[in-house]
N, C-alpha and C positions, 0 to 999 in steps of 0.2 A: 842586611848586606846585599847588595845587587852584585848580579850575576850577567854582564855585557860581554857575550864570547864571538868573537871575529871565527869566520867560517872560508876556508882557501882563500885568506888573506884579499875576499871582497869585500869592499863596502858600496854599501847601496846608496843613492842618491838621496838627500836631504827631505826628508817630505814637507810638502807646503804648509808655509803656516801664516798664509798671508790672507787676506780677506776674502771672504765666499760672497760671489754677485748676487743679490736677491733671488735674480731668476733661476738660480741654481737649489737655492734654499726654497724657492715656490715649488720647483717640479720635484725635490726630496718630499716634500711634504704631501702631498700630492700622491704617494702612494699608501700611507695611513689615511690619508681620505678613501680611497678605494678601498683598503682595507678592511674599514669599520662601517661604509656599506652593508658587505657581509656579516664580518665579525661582529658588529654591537647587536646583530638581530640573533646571533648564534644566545646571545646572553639573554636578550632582554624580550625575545620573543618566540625563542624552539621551542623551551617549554611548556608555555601557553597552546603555542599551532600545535604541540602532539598531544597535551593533555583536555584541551575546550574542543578541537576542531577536527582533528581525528579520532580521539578517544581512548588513547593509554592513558593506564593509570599514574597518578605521581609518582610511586614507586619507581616502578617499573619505567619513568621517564628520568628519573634520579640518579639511579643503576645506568643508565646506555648514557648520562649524559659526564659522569667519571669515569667510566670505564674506557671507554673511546678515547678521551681525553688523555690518559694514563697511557695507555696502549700508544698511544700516537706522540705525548713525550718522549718517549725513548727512541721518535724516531729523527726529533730535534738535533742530538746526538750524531747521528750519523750524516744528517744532513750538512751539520756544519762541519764535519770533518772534508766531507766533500767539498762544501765551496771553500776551505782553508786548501785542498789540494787542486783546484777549479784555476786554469790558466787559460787566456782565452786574448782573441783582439778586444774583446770587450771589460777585459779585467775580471774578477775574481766573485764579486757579488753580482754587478749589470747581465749578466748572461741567462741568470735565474728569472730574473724580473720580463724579463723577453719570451722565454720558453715558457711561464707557467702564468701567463697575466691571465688570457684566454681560457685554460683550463679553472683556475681560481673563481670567473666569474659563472661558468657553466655549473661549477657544483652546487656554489650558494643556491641557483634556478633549482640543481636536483632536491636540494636538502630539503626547498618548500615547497615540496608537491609531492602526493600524498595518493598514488594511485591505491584502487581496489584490491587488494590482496588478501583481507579475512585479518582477523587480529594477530595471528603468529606472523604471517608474511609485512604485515607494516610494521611492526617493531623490528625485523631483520631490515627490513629496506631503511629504516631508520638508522639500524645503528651500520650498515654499509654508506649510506651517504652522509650523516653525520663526520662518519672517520675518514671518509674522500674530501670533506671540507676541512676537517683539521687537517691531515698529512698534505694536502696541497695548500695552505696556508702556511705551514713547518718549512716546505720549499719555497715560499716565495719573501715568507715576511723575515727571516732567520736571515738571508741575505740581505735583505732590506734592511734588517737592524745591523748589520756588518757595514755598509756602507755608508752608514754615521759617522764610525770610527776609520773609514777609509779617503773619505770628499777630504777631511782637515785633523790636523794635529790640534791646531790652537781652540785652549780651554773655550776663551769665551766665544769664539767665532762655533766650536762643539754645541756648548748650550743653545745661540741662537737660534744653531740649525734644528736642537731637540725642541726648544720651542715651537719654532714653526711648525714643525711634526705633527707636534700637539694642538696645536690651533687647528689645523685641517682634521686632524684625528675626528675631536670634537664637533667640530662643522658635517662631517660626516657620519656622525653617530645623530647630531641634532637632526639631518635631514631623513635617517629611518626612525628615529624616534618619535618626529613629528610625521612625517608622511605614509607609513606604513599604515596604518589602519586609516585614515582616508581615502589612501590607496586603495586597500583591499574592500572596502565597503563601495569605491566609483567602480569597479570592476566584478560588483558583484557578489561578493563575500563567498562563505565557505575556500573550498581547498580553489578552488579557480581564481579566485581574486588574491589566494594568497601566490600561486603559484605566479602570476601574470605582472605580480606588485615585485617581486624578487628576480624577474625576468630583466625589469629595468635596471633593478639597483645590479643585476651581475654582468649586463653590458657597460656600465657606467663603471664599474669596478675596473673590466678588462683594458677598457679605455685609459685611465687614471694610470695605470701600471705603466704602461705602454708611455704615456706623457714622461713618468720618470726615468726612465730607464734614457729617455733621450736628450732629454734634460739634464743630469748630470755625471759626473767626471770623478774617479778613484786616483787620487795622487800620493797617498801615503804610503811607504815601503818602509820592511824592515829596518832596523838600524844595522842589521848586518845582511847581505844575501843569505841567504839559506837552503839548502837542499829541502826535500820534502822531508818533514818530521815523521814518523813513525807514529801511528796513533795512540802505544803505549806510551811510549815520551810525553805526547804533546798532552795525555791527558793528567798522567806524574805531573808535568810542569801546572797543568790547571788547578788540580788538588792543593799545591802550594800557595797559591793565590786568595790569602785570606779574605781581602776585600770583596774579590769576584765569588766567593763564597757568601758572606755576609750581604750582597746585592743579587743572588740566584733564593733566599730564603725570603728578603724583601719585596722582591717581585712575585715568590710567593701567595705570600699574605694579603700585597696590593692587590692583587688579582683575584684572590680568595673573595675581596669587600666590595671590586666593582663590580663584579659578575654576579653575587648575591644583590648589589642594590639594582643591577638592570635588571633584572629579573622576578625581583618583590612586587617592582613599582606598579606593574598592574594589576595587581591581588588586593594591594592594598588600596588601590585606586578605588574598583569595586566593591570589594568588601569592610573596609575600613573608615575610608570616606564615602562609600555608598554611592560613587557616581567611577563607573569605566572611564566613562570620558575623562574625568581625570587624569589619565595616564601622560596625555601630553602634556599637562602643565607640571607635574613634577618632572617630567625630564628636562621643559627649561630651565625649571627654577635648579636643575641641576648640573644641566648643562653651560648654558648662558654666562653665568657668572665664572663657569672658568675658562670657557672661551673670551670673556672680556677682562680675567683676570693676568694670562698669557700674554696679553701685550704690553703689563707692566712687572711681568715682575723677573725680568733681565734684571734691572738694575738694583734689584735684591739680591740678587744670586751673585752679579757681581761685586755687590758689598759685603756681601755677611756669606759666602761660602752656597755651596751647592747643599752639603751636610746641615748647616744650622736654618737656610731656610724651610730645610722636608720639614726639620723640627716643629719649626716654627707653625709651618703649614698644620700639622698632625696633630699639636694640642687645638686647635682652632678647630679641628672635625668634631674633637670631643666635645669641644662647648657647644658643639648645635646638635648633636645626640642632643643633650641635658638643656635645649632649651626643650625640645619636639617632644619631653616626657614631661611637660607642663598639662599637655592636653592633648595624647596623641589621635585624637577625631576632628577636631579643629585645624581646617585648611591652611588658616592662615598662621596660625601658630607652627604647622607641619613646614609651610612653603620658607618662614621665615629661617628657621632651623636647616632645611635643606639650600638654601642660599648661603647661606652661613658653611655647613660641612662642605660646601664645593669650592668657595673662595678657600677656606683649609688647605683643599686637594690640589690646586692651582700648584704650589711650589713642591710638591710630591713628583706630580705627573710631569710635571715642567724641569724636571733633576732625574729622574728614576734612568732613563735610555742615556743619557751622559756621561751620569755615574757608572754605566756599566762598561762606556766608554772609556772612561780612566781606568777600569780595571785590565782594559786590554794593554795600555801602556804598563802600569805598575807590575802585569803578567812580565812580558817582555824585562823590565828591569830588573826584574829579580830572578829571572829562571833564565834568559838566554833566550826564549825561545816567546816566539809571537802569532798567537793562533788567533785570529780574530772568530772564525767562523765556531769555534768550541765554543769560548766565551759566549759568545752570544746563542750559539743554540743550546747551551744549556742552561744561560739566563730563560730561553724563550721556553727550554723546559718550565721554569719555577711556573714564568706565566702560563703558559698552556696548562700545568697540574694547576694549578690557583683558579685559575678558570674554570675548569671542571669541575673542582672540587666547591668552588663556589654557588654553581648553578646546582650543582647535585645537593648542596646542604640546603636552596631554600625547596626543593621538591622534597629530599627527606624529613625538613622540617612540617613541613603542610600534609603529608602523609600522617604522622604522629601525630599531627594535630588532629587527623581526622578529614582532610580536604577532599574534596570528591569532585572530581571538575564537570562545568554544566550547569552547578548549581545557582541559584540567585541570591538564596544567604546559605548563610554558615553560620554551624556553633559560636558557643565564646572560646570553645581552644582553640579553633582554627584562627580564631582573631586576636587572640594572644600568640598563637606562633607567628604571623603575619608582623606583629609588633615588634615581637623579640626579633627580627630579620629585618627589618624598616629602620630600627631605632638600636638597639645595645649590640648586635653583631656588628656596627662600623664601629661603634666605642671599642668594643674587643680588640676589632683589628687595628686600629690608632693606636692601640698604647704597647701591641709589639710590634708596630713601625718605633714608635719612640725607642725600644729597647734595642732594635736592631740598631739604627741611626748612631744611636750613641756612643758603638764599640768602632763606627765607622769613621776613620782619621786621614783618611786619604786626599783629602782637601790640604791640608797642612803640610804635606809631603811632597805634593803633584811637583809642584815649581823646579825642587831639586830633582826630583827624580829625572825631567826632563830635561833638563841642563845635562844632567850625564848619559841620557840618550843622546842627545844632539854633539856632544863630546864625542862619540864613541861612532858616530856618521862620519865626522871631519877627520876623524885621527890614522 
């Protein structure tokens, strides 16, 4: 039953739900490009820089890499309460992305540098600039996913834009994936070439922010005005929100299996396939294919639903686990199988920011009340805990295993925990993406539910 409550008898102005110009969909996009600068190095390369190149233990990198993580969820939370209370000439999320573009790219630069302090002072300086790149990421990207669901109401013009998202996301996790240790090795290697490689990508980040924020335009308003909510209200109203539940647990888990697979790839690189340099060719063979898979599969999602294509997407991960345990030491058997789980991931990653989109309308229809900035910072919790929790499980796991960083080989349980994180921890995580998916019906609903939004504008 929806709950549509008129507030001193205002109604707020229809929000647009007419077509998004590309160039508005480039510069949205355009800030997940900057973002994953940083962010895809927090996954797929802190661990490595504090355990090979500074010299913490895995543990002990394991521990600062949840912990921060966790600590800095909860700050999600208060984040987004703010920009749902954030009134400005610039509107409600664009004022974030202005104030902390600059800040965002300077910390990436602190996170990967690595001054003298003795081993207790570099693990404090760690997990202090660590959790200044998460909690300044929490204020930038938390409104940056609010203003998804603030540029357009309409579904499929929503997905395009998430698309695009995605494409750049990608484009910008491929260019540190591929150019980070190039990087670091023309600059000299050690902590100098890493510090100096990170220098680029956090100017280039500050940039990218800056491009979006000028770039586009929030035209979506309440269906009713609204006073400011009260934060125990607006967060009662969120707890009711079963969907936006069910996509805070999804996000999750996604987040749990990409920050484990950024973060294997070089372990297994070295020690599994026995050549580092590897490292680059599994991120394209894992990247590539869903940045070239992004520009088709629109017209999947608009045929068969946002919900049945994640499905679809998520059994399709599983089948390239179970090709890559044919012969997990065989590159091309490895690359084949990792081509395979990313085209998978295509309609996951290509739905996931959408979906949580619809949960902000579905909130609003059924409680009255429309918090975009909660919704999504506490989605951005699931990922920020997922994230951590991911990166900290493949350090936990290589610990137990025995991993000692520095070294040039490893036992056979170090190469079996390397395996079990390469290959069966993404089967795990696919098949409670399936489980979640399946309780998710919100695609079936969306149509009416918005007809009696847009009723309750006019009326």
């Amino acid at each position: 039953m929806s709950v549509i409550m008129k507030s001193e008898n205002n109604v707020a102005a229809t929000p647009s739900m007419t077509k998004i110009k590309f160039k508005e969909k480039l510069g949205y996009g355009l800030g997940d490009f900057a973002s994953n600068l940083i962010w895809t190095a927090t996954s797929a390369f802190v661990a490595f820089f504090y355990t090979d190149v500074v010299g913490l233990s895995a543990a002990a990198v394991g521990t600062l890499l949840l912990v921060a993580r966790l600590i800095d969820g909860f700050a999600d939370i208060g984040i987004g309460a703010l920009v749902d209370k954030t009134k400005s000439k610039h509107g409600k999320a664009r004022p974030w992305l202005l104030y902390l573009a600059v800040p965002f790219g300077a910390a990436g630069i602190l996170l990967f540098s690595a001054p003298d302090l003795g081993p207790s002072g570099i693990l404090i300086y760690a997990y202090i600039t660590y959790l200044l790149v998460n909690i300044i990421y929490s204020g930038i990207n938390v409104p940056y996913g609010v203003l998804n669901a603030l540029i357009t109401q309409e579904p499929y013009e929503r997905s395009i834009l998430n698309i695009v998202r995605m494409i750049l996301a990608l484009t910008g996790a491929i260019v540190v994936t591929m150019c980070t240790m190039p990087l670091v090795s023309a600059f000299g290697g050690g902590k100098m070439g890493w510090t100096l490689t990170f220098t680029i990508f956090g100017v280039m980040s500050s940039i990218l922010f800056l491009l979006t924020f000028m770039t586009t335009k929030e035209r979506v308003r309440p269906s009713v005005v609204q006073n400011d909510i009260p934060l125990k209200r607006a967060i009662k109203a969120l707890f009711r929100n079963k969907y936006w539940g069910l996509m805070v647990v999804f996000a999750l888990v996604t987040f749990i299996g990409s920050a484990a697979s950024s973060a294997v790839n070089v372990y297994y690189a070295q020690h599994v396939l026995h050549n580092a340099a590897l490292v680059g060719t599994l991120g394209i063979a894992a990247l590539v294919p869903m940045l070239a898979g992004l520009f088709f599969v629109a017209p999947i999602i608009k045929r068969y639903g946002k919900r049945n294509a994640a499905l679809f997407g998520t059994v399709i991960v599983i089948l390239g686990s179970l090709v890559m345990m044919i012969d997990p030491s065989n590159l091309s058997i490895v690359l084949s199988g990792t081509v395979l789980k990313a085209i998978g991931t295509v309609p996951v990653i290509g739905t996931v920011f959408a979906m949580m989109g619809d949960t902000v309308d579905y909130g609003e229809w059924k409680t009255g009340v429309r918090t975009e900035g909660l919704v999504y910072s506490a989605g951005s919790f699931g990922g920020k805990a997922g994230s951590g929790l991911g990166a900290a499980v493949v350090s936990w796991v290589l610990a137990w295993g025995g991993y000692v960083g520095g070294q040039d080989t490893v036992s056979l349980s170090v190469q079996h925990a390397i395996q079990f994180l390469f290959i069966y921890l993404p089967m795990i995580i696919a098949v409670v993406q399936l489980i979640i998916l399946w309780f998710y019906k919100l695609d079936q609903k969306y149509p009416q539910i918005m007809k009696e939004l847009n009723e309750a504008k006019s009326s």
